[in-house]
C-alpha positions in Angstrom: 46.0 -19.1 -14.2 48.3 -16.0 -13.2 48.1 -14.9 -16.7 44.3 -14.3 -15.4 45.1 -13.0 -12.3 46.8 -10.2 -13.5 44.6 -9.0 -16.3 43.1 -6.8 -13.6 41.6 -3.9 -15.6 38.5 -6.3 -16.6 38.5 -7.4 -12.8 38.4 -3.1 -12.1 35.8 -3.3 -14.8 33.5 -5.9 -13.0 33.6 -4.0 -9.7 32.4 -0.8 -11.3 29.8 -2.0 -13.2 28.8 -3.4 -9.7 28.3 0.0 -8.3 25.6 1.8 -10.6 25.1 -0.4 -14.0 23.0 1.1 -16.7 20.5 1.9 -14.1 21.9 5.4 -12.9 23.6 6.2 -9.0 22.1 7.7 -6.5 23.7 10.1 -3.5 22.1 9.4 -0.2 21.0 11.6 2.8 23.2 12.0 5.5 23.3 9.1 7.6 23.5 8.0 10.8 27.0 8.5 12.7 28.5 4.6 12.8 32.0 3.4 13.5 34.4 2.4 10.6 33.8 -0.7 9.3 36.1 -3.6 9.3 37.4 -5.3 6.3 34.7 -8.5 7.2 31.4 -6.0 8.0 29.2 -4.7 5.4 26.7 -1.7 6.1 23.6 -0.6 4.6 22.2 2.8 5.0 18.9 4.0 4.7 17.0 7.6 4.7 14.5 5.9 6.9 14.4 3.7 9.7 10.9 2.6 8.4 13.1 0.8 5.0 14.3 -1.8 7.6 11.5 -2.6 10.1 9.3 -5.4 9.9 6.5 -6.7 12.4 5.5 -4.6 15.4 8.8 -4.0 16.4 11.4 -6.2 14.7 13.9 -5.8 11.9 14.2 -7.7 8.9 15.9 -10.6 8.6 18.6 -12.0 5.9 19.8 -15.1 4.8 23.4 -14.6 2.9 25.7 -17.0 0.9 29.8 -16.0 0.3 30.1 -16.3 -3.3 33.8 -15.4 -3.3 36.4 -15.1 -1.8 39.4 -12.5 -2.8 42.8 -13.5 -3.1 46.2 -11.5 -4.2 48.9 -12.2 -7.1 52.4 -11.5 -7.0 51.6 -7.7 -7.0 49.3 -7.3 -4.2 46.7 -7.1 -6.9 43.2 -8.9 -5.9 41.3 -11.5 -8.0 38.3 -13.8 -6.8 37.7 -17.2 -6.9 34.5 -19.4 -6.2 34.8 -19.6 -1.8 34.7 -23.5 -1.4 31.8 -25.5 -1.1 29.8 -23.5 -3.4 28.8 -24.8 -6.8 30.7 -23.5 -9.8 28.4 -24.9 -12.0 25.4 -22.7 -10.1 27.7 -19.4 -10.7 28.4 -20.3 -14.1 24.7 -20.6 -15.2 23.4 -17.4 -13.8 26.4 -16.4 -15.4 25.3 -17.1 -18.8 21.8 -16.6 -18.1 22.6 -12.8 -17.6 24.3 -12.9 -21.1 27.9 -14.0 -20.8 29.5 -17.0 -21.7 32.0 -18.6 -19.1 34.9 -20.8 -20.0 33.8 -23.9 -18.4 37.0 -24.8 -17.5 37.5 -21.7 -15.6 36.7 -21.1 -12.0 33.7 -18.2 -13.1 34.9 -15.4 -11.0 38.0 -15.3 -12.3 37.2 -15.8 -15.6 34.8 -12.7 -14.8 37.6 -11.0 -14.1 39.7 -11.4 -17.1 37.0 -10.1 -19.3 36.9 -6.4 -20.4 35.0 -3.4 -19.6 32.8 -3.7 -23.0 31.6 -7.5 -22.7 30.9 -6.8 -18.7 28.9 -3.7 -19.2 26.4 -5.9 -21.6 25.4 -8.0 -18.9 22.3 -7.9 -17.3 23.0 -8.2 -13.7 20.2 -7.6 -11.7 18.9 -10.9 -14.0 22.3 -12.3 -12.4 21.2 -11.9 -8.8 17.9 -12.7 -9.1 18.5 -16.3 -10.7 16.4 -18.2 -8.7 19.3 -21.1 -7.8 21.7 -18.0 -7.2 19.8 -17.0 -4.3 19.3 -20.8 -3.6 23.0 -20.4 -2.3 22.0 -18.0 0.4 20.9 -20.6 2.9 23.1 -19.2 6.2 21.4 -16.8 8.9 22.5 -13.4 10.0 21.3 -10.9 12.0 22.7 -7.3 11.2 23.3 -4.8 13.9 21.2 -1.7 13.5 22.0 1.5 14.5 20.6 3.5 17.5 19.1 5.6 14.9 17.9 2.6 13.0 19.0 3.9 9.5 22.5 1.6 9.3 22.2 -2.6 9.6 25.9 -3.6 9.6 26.4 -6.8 8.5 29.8 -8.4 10.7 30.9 -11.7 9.0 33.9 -12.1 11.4 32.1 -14.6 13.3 30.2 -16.2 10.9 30.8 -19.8 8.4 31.4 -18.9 5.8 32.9 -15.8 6.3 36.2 -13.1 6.4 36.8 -11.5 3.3 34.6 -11.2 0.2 31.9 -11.2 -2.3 28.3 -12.2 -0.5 24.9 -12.5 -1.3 22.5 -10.9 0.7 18.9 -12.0 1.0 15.7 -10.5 2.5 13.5 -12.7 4.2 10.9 -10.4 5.0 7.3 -8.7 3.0 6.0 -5.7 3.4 6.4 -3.3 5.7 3.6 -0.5 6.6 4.5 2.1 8.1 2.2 5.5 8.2 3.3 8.4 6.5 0.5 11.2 7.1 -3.5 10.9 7.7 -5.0 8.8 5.5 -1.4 8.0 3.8 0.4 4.5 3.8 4.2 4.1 2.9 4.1 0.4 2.3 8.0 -0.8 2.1 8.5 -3.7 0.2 11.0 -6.8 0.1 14.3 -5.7 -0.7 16.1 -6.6 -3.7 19.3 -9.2 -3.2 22.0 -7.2 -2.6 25.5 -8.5 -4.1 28.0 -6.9 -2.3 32.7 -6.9 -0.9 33.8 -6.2 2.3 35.7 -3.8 1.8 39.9 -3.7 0.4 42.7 -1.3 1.4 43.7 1.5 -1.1 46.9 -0.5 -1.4 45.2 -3.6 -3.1 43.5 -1.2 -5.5 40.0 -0.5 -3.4 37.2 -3.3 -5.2 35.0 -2.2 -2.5 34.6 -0.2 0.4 32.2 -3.0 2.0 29.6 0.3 2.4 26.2 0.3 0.2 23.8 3.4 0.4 19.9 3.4 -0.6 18.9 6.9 -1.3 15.2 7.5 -0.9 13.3 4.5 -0.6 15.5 2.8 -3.0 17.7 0.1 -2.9 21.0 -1.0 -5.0 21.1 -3.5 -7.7 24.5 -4.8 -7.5 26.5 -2.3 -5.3 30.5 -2.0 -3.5 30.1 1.5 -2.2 28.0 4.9 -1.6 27.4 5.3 -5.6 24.7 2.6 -6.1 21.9 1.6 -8.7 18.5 2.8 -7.2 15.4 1.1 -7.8 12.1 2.2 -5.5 10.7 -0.3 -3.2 7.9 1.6 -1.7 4.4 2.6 -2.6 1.9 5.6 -1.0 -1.0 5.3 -1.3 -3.3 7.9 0.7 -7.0 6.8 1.7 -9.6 8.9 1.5 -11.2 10.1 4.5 -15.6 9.8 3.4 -18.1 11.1 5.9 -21.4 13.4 5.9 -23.3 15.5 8.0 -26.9 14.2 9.1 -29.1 17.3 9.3 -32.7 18.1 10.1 -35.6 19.6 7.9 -33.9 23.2 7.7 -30.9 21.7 5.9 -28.9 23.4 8.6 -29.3 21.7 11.7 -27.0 18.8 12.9 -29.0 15.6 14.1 -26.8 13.2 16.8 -27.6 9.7 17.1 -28.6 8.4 14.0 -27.7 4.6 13.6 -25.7 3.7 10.4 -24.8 -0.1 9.2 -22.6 -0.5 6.5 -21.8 -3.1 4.2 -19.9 -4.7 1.4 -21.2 -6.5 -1.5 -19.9 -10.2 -1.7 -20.1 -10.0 -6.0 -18.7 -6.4 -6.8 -19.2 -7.2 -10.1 -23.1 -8.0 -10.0 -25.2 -5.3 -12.0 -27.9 -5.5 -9.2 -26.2 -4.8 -6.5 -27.6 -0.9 -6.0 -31.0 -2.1 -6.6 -30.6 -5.2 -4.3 -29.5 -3.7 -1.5 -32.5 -0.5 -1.6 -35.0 -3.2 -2.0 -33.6 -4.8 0.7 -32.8 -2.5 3.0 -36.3 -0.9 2.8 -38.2 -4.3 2.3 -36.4 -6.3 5.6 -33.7 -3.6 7.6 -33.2 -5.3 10.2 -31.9 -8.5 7.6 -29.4 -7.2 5.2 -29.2 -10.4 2.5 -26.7 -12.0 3.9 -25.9 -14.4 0.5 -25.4 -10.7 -1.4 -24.0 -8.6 1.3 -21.5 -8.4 4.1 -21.2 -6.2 7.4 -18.1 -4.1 7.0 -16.8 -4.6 10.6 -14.0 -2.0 10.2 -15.3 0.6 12.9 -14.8 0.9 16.8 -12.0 -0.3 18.9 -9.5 -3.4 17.8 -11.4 -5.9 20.9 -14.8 -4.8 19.2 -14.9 -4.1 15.8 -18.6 -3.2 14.3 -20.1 -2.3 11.0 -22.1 0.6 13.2 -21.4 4.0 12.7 -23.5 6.8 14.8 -23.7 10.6 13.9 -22.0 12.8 17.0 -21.6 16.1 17.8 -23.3 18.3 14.7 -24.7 15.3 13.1 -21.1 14.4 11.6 -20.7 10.7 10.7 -17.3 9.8 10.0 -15.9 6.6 8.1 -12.6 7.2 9.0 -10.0 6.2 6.2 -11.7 3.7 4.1 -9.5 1.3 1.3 -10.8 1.3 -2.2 -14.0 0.0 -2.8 -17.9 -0.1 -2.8 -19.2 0.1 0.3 -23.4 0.4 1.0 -24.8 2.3 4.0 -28.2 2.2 5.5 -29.5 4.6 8.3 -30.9 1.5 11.0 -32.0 3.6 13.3 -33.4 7.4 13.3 -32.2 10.0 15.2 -35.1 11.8 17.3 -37.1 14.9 16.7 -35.9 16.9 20.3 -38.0 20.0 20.3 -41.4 18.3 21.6 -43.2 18.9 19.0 -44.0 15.4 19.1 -42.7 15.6 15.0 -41.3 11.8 14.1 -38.7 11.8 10.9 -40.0 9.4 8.2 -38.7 6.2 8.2 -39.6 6.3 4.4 -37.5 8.6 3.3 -34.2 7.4 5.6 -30.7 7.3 4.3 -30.1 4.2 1.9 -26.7 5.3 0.3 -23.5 3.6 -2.1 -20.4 4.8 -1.1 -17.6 4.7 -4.0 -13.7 5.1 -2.5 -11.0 5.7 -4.8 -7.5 5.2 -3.4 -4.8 7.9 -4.9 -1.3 6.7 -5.4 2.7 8.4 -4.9 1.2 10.7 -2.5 -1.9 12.2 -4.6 -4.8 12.5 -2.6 -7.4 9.3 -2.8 -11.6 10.4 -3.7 -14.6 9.6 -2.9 -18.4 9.8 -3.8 -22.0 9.1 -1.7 -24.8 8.3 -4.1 -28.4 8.5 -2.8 -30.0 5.0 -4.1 -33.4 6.3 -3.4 -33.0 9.1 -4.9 -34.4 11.3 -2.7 -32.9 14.7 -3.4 -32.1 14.9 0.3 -28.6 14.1 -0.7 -26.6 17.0 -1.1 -23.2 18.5 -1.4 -19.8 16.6 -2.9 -16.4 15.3 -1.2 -15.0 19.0 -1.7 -17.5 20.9 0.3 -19.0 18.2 2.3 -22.1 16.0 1.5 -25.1 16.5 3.8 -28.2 14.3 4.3 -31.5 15.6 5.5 -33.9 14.0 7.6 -37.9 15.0 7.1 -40.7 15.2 9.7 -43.2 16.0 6.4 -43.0 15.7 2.5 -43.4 19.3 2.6 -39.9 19.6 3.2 -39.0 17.0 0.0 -37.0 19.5 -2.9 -39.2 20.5 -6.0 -37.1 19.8 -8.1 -36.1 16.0 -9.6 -37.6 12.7 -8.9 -38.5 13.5 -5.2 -40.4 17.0 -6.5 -42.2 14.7 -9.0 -43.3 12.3 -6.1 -44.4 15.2 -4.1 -46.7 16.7 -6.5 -48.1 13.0 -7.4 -48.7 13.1 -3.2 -50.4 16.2 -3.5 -52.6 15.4 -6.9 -53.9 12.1 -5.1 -54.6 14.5 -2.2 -56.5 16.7 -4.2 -58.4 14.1 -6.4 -59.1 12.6 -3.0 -60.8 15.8 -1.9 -62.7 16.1 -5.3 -64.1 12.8 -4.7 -65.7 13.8 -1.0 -67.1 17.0 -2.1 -69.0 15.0 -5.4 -70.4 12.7 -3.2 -71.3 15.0 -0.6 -73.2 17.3 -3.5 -75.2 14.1 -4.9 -76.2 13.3 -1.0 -77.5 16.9 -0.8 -79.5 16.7 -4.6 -81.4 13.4 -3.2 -82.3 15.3 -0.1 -83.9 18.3 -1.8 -85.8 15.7 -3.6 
């Protein structure tokens, strides 16, 4: 056994590789002012606050197991063995599982620690700490002290059992956290990765660890003893678009307030029909949306009263506000009116029946959108870029002349005028009898 306890270089070995692995280091921001640690704390350090909240106002929370503990040889010169009460056999799996082969009649830590740099340096590590009855062991509570700035958790293991000195486990009990990073821009932090990690050791018993792990930009260490860590991202952006148009009158120009707009979501995204069901609908039965093919969006308004409703303001602007990726269908339920006493109506046949497409970007590019017109109107204009605009009509002289609606205007007119034709022959064979 001592003839293992000195073969330290492999031990030296071990603790390296435990810092950055094949997976690259990482050199943090500066962090929050804290007070030296102890040789039984370990600290974490983050470059936000956000990386360690969870709920509406909590912190995470960790489970931990002590894996090892560290002992000293005749030289001052520190080894580990397997802290008591855990399960050799457990260690000596995950062990082999990452690629090594333990002598099984050898504590594992130990014989970890008489192996040299080249065999440690094969092994896969973060497969090590993520064995499933590894992290099994980590069935004792602990709540880390944070930082005033909240960018430090310091972990104190004086007072816990097991605890002192050592090698520990440290498990995140907590999802995802969201946290906002901009307007229409989500920073979702995810569960951390277990953390293997010493208390820290005097320069005298040849430093395995400094007890101190740093996570550089939303990223957290794979297996880590100091500052210089393995990174691995734990975070996703994703930014929302932010849809809306402006409701405007028969000049093109002219904001209309008021106008009433329900939106919905189909319950079969995949269904082929679903543009066509919901015009028909809409225009057949408005105030009945199918309810076995569609569903009210009820994402609008205040938390105690959330609607599907959205209702043109000031300029005729109707906003959607930030809207996650999907297919969403609008229909204008109730017309804004004609204010300049003219007595004018806007025609309920040619209201606002559009499909609105959202597009979520993600690492910080900007999310899209698109509005379709499903009756194809024409009175649809504009894009995301510039701003789409939808025009109410008082008369089908105001429809475009160009497209579908300038094809159903000239059909109006042609019936119009055969309709005329058809008066004036009649009238001319009433006036042939009479000269008779």
């Amino acid at each position: 056994m001592m003839k293992f306890r000195k073969v330290m270089a492999g031990l030296a070995a071990a603790a390296t590789l435990f810092v950055g692995m094949a997976f690259g280091a990482g050199t943090a921001d500066a962090v929050d002012t804290a007070d030296e640690l102890t040789d039984t704390q370990i600290r974490i350090t983050a470059s936000s606050a956000d990386q360690f909240k969870f709920g509406d106002n909590g912190t995470r929370t960790f489970k931990y197991a002590k894996l090892a503990d560290y002992n000293f040889d005749g030289n001052n010169k520190p080894y580990l063995t397997t802290t008591t009460g855990v399960d050799q056999e457990t260690i000596r799996t995950a062990l082999t599982e990452a690629g090594l082969t333990p002598d099984a009649n050898m504590d594992p830590f130990t014989w970890l620690g008489s192996q040299d740099a080249a065999t440690i340096e094969g092994t896969n590590w973060r497969q090590f700490v993520e064995n499933t009855n590894l992290q099994g062991l980590a069935n004792h509570d602990i709540t880390p002290t944070s930082s005033d700035e909240g960018r430090t958790l310091t972990f104190d293991f004086t007072k816990t059992n097991p605890g002192d000195r050592g090698l520990y486990l440290i498990i995140d009990q907590s999802g995802d956290y969201e946290a906002g990073a901009s307007e229409g821009c989500t920073i979702t932090y995810h569960k951390m990765k277990a953390i293997l990690i010493g208390t820290k050791l005097t320069d005298a018993e040849k430093s395995l660890s400094t007890g101190s792990l740093t996570i550089a930009d939303a990223v957290w260490g794979d297996i880590a003893r100091d500052a210089a860590v393995a990174v691995k991202s734990t975070k996703d952006e994703v930014c929302k678009p932010h849809p809306g148009f402006t409701k405007v009158g028969d000049d093109g120009t002219t904001g209309l307030q008021g106008a009433v707009f329900s939106v919905y979501t189909a319950k079969d995204s995949s269904s082929a029909t679903n543009d066509s069901d919901f015009k028909n609908g809409a225009l057949a039965n408005p105030a009945n949306i199918d309810s076995t093919k569609f569903e009210a969006y009820n994402g609008f308004g205040a938390a105690d009263s959330k609607t599907n409703t959205l209702t043109s303001g000031t300029g005729g602007k109707v906003d959607f506000g930030v809207l996650p990726t999907g297919t969403y269908y609008v229909y204008e339920s109730t017309m804004p009116t004609v204010t300049d006493n003219s007595g004018k109506q806007y025609l309920t046949s040619f209201r606002a029946v559009l499909k609105v497409t959202v597009t979520e970007g993600t690492q910080g590019q900007a999310g899209t959108y698109t509005i379709e017109d499903l009756n194809n109107h024409g009175l649809l204009t504009g894009d995301a870029t510039n701003g789409y605009k939808y025009r109410n009509i008082t008369s089908i002289v105001h429809l475009p002349l160009t497209g579908a609606a300038g094809t159903a205007m000239f059909a109006v007119v042609a019936m119009l005028l055969a309709a005329g034709a058809g008066v004036t022959f009649a009238r001319s064979r009433s006036v042939k009898r009479a000269l008779r």
